[in-house]
VMD Tcl script that draws the C-alpha trace (Angstrom):
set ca {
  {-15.34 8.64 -9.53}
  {-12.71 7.04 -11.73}
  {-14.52 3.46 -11.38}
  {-17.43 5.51 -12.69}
  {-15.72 7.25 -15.80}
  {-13.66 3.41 -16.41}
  {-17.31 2.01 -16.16}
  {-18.35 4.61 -19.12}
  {-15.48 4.45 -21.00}
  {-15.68 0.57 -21.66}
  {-18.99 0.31 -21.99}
  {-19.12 3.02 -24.88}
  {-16.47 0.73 -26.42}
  {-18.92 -2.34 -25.59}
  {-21.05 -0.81 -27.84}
  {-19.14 0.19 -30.70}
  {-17.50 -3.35 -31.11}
  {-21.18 -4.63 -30.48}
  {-22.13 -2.21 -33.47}
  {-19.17 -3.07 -35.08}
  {-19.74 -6.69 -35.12}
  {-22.84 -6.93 -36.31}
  {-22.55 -4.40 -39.32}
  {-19.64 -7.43 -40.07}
  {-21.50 -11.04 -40.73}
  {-19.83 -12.00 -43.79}
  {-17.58 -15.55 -43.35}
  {-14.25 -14.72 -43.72}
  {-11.23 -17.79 -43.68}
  {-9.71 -18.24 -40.43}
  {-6.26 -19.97 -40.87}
  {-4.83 -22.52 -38.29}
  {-1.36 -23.53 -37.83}
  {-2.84 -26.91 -38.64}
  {-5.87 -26.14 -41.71}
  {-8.35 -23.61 -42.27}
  {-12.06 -22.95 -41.74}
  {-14.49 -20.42 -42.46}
  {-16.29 -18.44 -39.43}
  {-18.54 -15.39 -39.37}
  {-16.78 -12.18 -38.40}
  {-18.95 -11.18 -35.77}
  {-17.58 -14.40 -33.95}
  {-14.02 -13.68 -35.26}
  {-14.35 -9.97 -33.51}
  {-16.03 -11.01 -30.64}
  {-13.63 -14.09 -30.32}
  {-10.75 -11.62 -30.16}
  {-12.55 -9.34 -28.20}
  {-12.95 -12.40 -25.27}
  {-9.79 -13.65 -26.10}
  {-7.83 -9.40 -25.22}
  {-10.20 -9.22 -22.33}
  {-9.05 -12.45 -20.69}
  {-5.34 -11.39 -21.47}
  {-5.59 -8.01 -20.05}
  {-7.23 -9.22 -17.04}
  {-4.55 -11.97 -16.35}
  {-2.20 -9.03 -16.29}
  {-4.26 -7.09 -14.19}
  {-4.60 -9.68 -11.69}
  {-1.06 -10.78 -11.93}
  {-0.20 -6.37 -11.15}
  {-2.89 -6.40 -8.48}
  {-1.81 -9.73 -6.35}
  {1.78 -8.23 -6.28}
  {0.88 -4.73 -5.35}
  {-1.34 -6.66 -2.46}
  {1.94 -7.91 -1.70}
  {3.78 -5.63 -1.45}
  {0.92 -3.22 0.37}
  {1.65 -6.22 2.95}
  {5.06 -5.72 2.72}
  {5.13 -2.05 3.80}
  {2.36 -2.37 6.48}
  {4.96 -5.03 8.59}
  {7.44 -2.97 8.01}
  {5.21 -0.02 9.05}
  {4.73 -2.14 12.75}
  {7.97 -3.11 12.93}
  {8.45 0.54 12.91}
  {5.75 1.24 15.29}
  {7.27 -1.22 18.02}
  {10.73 0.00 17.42}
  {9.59 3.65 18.30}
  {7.55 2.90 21.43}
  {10.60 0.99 22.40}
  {12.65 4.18 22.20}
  {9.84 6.32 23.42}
  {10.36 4.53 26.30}
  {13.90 4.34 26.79}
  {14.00 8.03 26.11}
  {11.40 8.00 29.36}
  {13.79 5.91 30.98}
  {16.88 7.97 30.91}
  {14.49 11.69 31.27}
  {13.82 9.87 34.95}
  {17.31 9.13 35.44}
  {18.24 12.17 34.57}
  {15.59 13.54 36.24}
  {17.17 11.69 39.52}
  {20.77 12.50 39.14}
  {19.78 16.24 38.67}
  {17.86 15.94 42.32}
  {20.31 14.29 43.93}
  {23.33 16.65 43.00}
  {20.69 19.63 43.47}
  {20.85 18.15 46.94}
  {24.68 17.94 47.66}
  {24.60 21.47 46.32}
  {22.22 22.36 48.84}
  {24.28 21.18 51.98}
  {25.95 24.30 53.78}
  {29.25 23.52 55.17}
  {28.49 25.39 58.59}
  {26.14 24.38 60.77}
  {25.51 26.04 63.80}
  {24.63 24.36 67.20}
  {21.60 24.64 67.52}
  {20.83 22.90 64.45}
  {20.31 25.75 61.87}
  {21.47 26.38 58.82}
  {23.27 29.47 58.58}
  {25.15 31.19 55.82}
}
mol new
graphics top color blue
foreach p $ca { graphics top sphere $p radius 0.5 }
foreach p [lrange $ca 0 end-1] q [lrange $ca 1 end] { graphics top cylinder $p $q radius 0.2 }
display resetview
């Protein structure tokens, strides 16, 4: 939707520097660091017109290449994340089970009576 309303917005100002720029044919003197010459204002608008489009542009481009960047930035960072916590996902595993085991096996020496009887029971 905002591509939309940026689409609209510049081509209403499309227009009125179109409408602009033609209303404005009169030769007007364009000075150069070097002489002078005498150009129609329509080009003179439409020259500066080109001429803010291209520098705006080069900006954007220059913004966009470094937010791609850094977009790549944060997504290998994002892995190295990723990899980091399955690692300790599975340590965590790792030392549940061991606990697991240490908690069965001193269940077990819990569980041994200290009489036993002879004919092999267990009594209490």
């Amino acid at each position: 939707m905002k591509i939309q309303w940026t689409l609209v917005v510049g081509l209403i100002f499309a227009i009125i520097i179109a409408i602009f720029a033609t209303v404005n044919v009169d030769s007007v003197p364009v000075n150069y660091i070097f002489g002078e010459a005498n150009w129609p204002l329509i080009l003179v608008i439409l020259g500066s017109v080109l001429v803010g489009f291209i520098i705006s542009f080069c900006f954007s481009a220059f913004r966009m290449l470094g937010s791609k960047r850094q977009t790549k930035l944060v997504k290998k960072d994002l892995d190295d994340t990723r990899v980091l916590l399955n690692e300790k996902d599975a340590e965590i595993l790792r030392l549940k089970e061991e606990l697991r085991k240490r908690d069965e096996s001193t269940l077990k020496v819990k569980e041994i009576p200290d009489e036993y009887d002879t004919n092999k029971e267990w009594t209490k």
